[in-house]
LUMKEKE-788269 format. One record per atom (N, C-alpha, C): x, z, y negated; residue in one letter. Coordinates in steps of 0.001 Angstrom, whole numbers, plus 500000, padded with zeros to 6 digits. Each point is the difference from the previous one (the first is absolute). Layout:
% LUMKEKE-788269
XZYA
...
% end
This chain:
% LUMKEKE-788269
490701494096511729X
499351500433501237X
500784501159500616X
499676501224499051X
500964500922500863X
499246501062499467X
500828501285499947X
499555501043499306X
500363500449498402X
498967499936499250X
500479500216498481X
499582501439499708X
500967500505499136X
499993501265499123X
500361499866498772X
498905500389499441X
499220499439498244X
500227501049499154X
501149500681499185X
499457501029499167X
500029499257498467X
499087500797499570X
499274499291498751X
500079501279498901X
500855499703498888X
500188500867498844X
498050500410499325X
499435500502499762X
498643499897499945X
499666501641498909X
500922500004498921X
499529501415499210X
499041500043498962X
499468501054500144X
498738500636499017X
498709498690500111X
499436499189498851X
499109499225500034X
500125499323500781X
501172499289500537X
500538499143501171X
499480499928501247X
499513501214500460X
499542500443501629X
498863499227500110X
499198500022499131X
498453499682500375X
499739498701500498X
500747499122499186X
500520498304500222X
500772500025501001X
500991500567500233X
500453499840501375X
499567500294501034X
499188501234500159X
499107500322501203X
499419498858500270X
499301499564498683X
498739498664500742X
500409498563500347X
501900499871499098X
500465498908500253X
500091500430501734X
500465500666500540X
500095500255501743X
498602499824500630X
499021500928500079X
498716499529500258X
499658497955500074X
500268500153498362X
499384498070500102X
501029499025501040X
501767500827499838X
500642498799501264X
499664500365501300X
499588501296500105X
499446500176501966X
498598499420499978X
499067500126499003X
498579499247500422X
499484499294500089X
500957498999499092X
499416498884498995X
500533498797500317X
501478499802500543X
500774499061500399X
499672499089500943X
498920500029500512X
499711499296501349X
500861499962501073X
501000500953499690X
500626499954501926X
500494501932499920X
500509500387501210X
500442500855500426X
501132500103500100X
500761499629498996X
501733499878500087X
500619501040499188X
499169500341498914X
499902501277498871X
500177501362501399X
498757499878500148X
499546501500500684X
501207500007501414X
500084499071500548X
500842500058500800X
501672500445500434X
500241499132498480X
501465499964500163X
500674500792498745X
498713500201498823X
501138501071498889X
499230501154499877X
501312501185499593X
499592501484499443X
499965499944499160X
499368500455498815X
500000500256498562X
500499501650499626X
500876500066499098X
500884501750499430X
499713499898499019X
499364500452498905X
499425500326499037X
501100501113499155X
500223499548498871X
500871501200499713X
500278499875498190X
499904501326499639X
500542500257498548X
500642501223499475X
500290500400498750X
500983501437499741X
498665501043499510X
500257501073500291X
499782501308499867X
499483500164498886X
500827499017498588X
499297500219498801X
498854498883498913X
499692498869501747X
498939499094499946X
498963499926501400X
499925501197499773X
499056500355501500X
498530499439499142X
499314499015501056X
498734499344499888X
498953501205500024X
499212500237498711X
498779500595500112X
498971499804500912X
500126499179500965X
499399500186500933X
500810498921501310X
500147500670501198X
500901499633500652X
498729499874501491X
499926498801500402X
499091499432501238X
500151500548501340X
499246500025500892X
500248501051501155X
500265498685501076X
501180499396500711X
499874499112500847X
498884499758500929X
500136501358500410X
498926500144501450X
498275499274499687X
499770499945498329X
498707500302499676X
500236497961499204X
500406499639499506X
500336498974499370X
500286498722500763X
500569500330501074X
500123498960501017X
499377499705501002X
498716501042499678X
499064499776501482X
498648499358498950X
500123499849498189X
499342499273499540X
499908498883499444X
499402498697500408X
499786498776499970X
500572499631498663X
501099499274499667X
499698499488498420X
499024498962499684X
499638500043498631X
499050498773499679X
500874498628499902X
499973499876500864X
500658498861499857X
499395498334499213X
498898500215499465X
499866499216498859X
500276499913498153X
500757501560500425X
500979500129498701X
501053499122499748X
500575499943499463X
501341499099499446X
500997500750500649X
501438499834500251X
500616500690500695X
500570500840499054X
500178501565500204X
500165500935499147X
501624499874499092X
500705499211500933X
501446499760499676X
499903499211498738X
499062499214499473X
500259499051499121X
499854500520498749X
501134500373499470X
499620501153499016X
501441499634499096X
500183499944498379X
500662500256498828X
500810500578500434X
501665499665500322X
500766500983500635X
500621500820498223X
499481499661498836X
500013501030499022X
499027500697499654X
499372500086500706X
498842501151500010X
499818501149501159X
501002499786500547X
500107501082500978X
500800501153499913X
499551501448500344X
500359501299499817X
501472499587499580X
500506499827500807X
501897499972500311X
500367499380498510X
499488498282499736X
500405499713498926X
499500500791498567X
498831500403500480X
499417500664498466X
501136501351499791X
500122500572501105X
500862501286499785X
501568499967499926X
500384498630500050X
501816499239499821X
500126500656501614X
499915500354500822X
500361500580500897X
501224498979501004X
500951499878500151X
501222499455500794X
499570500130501465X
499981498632500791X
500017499930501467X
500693500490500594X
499472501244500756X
501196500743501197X
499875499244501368X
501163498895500020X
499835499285500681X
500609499974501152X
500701501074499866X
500876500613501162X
499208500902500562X
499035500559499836X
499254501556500505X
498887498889500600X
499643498711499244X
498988499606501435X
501383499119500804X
500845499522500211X
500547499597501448X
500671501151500512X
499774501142499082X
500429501140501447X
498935500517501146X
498459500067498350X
498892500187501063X
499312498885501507X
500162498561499413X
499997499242500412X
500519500043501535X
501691500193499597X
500644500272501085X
499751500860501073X
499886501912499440X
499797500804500732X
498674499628500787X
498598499412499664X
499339499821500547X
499680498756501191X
500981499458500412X
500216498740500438X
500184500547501610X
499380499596501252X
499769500778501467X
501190498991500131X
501020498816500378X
500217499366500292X
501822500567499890X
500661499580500753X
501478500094500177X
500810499449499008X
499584498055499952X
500235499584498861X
499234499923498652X
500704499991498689X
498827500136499409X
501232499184498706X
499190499347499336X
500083498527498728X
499473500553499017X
500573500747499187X
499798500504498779X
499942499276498992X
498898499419499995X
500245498612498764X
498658500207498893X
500386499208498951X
498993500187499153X
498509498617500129X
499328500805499366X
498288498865500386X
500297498561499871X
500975499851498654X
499331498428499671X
501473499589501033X
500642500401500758X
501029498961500783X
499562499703501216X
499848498978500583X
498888499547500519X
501211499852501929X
500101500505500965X
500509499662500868X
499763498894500690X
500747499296500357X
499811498622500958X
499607499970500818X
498805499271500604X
498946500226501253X
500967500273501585X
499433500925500901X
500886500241501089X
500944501239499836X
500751500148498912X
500829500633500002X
500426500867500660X
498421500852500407X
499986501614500495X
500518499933501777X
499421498626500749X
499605500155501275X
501687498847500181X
500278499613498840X
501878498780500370X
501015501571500264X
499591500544498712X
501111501279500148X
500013501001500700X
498321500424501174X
500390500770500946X
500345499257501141X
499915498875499768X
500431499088501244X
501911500304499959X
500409499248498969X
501385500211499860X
500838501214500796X
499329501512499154X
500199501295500372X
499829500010501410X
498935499514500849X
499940500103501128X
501185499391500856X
500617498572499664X
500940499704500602X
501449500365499269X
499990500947499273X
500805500412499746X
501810499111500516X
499888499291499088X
501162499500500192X
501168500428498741X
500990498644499952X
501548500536499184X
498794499581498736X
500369500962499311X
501168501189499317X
498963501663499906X
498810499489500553X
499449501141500513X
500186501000501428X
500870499532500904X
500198500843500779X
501196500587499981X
500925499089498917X
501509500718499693X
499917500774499210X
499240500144498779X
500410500361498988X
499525501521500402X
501107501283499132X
499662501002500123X
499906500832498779X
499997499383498805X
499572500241498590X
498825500244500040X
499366500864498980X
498126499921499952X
500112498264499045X
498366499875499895X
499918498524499910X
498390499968499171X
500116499199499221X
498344499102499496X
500326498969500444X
499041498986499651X
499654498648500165X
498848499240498602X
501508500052498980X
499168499453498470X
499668498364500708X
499125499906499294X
498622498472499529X
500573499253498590X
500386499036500150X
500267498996498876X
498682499811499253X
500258500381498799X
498964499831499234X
499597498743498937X
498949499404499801X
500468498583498867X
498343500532499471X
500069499092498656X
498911499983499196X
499633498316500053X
498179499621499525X
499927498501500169X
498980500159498676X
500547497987499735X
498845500104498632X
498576500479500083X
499091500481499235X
498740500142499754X
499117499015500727X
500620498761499966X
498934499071499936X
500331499152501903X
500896500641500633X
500182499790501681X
499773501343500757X
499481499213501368X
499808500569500815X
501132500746500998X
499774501104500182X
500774501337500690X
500529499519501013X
501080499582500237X
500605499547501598X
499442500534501089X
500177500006501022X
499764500138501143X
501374500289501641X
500659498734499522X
501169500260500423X
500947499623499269X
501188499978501127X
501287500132498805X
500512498756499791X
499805499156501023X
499806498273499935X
498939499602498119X
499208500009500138X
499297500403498672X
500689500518498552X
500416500862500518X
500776500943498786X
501365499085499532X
500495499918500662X
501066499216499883X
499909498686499323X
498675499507500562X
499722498495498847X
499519500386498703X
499428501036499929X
499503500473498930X
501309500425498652X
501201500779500619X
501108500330499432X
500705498614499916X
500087499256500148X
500578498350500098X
499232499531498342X
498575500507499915X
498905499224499335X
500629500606498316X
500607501001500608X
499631501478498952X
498444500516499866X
499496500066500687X
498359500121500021X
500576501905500321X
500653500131500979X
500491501369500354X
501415499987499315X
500120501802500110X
501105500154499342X
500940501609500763X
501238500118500007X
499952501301500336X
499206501090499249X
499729501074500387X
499275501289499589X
500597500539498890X
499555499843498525X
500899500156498685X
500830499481499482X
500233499166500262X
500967498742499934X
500265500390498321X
498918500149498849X
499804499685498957X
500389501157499607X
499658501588500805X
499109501404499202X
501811500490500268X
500511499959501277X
501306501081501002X
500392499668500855X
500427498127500116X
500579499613501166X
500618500816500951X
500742500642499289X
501334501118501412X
498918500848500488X
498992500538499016X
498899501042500411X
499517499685501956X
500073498402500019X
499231499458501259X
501095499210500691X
500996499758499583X
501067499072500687X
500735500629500988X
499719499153501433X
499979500540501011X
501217499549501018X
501008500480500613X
501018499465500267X
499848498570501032X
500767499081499473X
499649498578500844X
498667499354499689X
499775500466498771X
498727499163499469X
499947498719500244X
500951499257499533X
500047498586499841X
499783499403501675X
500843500679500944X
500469499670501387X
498121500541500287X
499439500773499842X
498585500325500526X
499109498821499192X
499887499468499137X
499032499006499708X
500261498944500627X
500813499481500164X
501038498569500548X
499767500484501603X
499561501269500747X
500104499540501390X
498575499864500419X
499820499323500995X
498623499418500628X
499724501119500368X
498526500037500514X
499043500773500386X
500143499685501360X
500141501212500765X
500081500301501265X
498389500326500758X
499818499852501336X
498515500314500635X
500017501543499973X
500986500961499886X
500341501398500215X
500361500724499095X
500022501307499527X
500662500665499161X
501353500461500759X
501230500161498967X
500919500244500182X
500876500623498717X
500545500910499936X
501363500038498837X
500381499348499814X
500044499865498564X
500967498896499674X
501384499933500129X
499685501576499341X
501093500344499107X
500224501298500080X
501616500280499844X
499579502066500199X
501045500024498524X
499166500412498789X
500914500469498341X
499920501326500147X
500772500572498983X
499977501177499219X
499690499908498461X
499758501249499668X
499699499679498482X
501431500470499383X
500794498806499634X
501108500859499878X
500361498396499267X
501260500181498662X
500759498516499381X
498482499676498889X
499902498592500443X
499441499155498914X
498537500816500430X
499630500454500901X
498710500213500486X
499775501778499695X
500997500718499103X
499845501118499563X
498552500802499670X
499538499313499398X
498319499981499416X
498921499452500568X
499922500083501275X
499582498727500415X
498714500780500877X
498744500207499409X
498667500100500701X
499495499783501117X
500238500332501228X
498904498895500838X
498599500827500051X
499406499309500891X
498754500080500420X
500237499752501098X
500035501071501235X
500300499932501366X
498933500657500835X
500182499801501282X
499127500498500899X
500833501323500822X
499649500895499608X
501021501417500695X
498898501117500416X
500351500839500401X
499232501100500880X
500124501346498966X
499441501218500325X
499486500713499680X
501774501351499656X
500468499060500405X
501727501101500327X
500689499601498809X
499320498419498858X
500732499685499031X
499398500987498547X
501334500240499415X
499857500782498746X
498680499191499131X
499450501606499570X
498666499420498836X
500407499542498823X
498934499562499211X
500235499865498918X
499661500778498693X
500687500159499005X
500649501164499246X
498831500219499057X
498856500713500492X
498631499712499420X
500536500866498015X
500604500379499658X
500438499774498860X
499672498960499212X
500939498790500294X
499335498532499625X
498967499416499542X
499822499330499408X
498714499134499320X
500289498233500183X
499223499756500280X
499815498189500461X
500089499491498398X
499708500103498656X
500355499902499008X
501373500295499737X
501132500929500242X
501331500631499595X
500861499058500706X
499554498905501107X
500699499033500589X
500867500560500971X
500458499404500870X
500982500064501029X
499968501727500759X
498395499511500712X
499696501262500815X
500264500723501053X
500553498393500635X
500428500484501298X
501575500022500021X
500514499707498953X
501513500580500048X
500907501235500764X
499253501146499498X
500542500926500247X
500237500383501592X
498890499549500784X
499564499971501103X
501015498555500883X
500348499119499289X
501084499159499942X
501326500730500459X
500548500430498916X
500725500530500208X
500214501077501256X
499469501301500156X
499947500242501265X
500069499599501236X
499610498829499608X
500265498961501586X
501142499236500405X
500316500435498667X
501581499234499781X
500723500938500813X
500090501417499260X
500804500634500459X
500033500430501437X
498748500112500663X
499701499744501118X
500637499032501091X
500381499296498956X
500555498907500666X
499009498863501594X
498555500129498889X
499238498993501121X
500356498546499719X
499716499713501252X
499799498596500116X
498989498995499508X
499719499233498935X
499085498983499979X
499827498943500797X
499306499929500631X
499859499372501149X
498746498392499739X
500676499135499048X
499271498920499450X
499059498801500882X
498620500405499939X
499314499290500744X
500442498422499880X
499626498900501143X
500292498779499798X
498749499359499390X
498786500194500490X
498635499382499662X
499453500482499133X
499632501346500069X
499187500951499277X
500446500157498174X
498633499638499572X
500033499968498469X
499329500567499101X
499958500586498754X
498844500548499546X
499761499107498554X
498581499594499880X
499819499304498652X
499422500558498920X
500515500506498960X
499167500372498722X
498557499232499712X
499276500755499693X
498407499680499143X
500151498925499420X
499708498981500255X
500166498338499070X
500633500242498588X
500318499118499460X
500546500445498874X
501931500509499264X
500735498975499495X
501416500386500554X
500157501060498045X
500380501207500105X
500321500815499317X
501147499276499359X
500200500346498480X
501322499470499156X
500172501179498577X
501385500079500012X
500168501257499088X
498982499991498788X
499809501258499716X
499219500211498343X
500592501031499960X
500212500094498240X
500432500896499646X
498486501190499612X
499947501591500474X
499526500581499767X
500400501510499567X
500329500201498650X
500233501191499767X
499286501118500221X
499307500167500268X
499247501270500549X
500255500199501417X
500299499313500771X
500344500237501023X
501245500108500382X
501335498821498833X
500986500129500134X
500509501972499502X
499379500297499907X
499901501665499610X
499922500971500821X
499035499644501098X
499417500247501023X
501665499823501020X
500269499223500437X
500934499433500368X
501760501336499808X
499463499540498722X
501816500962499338X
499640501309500231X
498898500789500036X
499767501451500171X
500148500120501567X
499659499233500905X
500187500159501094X
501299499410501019X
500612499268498713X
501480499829500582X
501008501383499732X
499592500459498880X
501003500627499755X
499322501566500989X
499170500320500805X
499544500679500546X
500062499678501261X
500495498911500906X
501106499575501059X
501257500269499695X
500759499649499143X
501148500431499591X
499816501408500206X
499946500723499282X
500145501139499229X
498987501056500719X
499228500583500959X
499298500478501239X
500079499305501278X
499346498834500599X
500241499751500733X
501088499999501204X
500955498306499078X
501051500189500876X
501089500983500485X
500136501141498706X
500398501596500617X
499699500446501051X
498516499657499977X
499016500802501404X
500752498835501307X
499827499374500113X
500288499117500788X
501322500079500505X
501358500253499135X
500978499761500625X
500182501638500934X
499479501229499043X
500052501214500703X
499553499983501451X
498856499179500121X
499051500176500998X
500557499058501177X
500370498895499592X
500343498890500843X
501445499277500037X
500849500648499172X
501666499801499699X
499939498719499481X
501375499118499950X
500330498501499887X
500212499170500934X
500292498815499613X
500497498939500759X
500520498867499299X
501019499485500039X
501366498892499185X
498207499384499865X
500184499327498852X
498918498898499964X
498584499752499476X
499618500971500257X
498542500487499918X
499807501101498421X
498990499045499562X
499623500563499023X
498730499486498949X
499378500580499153X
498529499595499853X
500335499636498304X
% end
């Protein structure tokens, strides 16, 4: 219940299905929560420009049939992107995402992580009473979201009372537990599952990404003043938001660890596979952090004891 900003990778054959997947969720849904509360950014490269590209103004003032099937339900190997091998620039939509977002704060998160009901209206409450360690602190600052994954076959928590029986059950689990534990391991993990659920949002916790937590991903709620992400990257080459990690290191912000607030993966708990084609994917774009990147980065943004991707 807030404001969403949607950008959607959508190249060459891709557009046409996505135009009408938008149409069928504003027309078709039976409520006004679509049209209301999300933007849709449409976006692809220069050398998969859609042979025919839809005029908003003209498309959204026409009715979908909404006794079609919903246009989304579609062979995700039969689509432009997969037919053409094309790699998710998955950083160029949470930059677009981002840049297009009217709001001060803004939760750069991906579709299938599902935020915990309230969240939006606990955490401007918090901000509003601005208490310790928000009125001391004079570091810049996010506010990462503990992330967990749950089996396929249970229902999505609600609160953190919930979650917690669920992680007791093993029904939940931390976020990669299986794929990049450190990828998601969040300082005082253990001390954040083990504490009760409060009526209020509050910090938990104020980490750095720095020691055992070197590598360490979040998914935070930060403003428009935090470094982008290194649209270089591919959501296939793994560990995207690293680089952008790092910078924050050196920055020396504050993580500022919510107490309540959680985000849940798409049903379903992920466990390693081995995939060589991607493990490929992976090594070409490590050694292209190494070896471009982090150069750029230290020129641009110096060091700091600790910090590193």
């Amino acid at each position: 219940m807030a404001p969403v900003s949607l950008a959607i990778y959508a190249p060459g054959a891709d557009m046409a299905p996505t135009v009408n997947s938008i149409r069928y969720l504003r027309d078709c849904t039976d409520n006004e929560l679509i049209r209301e509360f999300v933007t849709f950014h449409v976006f692809f490269q220069h050398k998969h420009i859609p042979s025919k590209i839809p005029d908003p103004e003209v498309f959204l003032n026409t009715p979908y049939n909404c006794t079609e099937k919903p246009p989304y339900v579609v062979n995700s190997s039969t689509t432009y992107m997969k037919l053409k091998s094309l790699l998710y620039p998955v950083n160029v939509a949470r930059n677009i995402a981002r840049d297009a977002a009217l709001t001060h704060y803004i939760l750069p998160s991906d579709i299938e992580l599902y935020p915990s009901p309230n969240l939006v209206p606990r955490f401007l409450n918090m901000i509003a009473r601005n208490a310790k360690p928000l009125n001391t602190s004079t570091k810049p600052r996010v506010f990462p979201i503990s992330i967990f994954e749950v089996d396929a076959k249970v229902k999505v928590p609600s609160t953190k009372t919930e979650l917690q029986a669920m992680l007791k059950k093993q029904t939940a689990i931390p976020f990669h537990k299986f794929v990049c534990p450190n990828c998601h391991n969040i300082p005082q993990a253990a001390q954040w599952m083990s504490a009760k659920e409060t009526t209020q949002m509050d910090v938990f916790h104020v980490g750095k990404r720095k020691g055992k937590y070197v590598i360490w991903e979040p998914i935070f709620i930060g403003t428009h003043r935090d470094p982008y992400y290194d649209e270089r990257l591919s959501w296939e080459g793994k560990k995207d938001k690293m680089t952008q990690g790092y910078i924050l290191c050196v920055k020396d912000y504050d993580f500022m660890i919510l107490n309540n607030a959680f985000l849940i993966h798409k049903p379903g708990i992920k466990r390693f596979a081995k995939n060589a084609k991607r493990d490929a994917i992976v090594s070409r774009q490590n050694h292209f952090v190494k070896g471009v990147i982090t150069p750029e980065l230290k020129k641009l943004f110096g060091t700091r004891d600790g910090c590193a991707m």
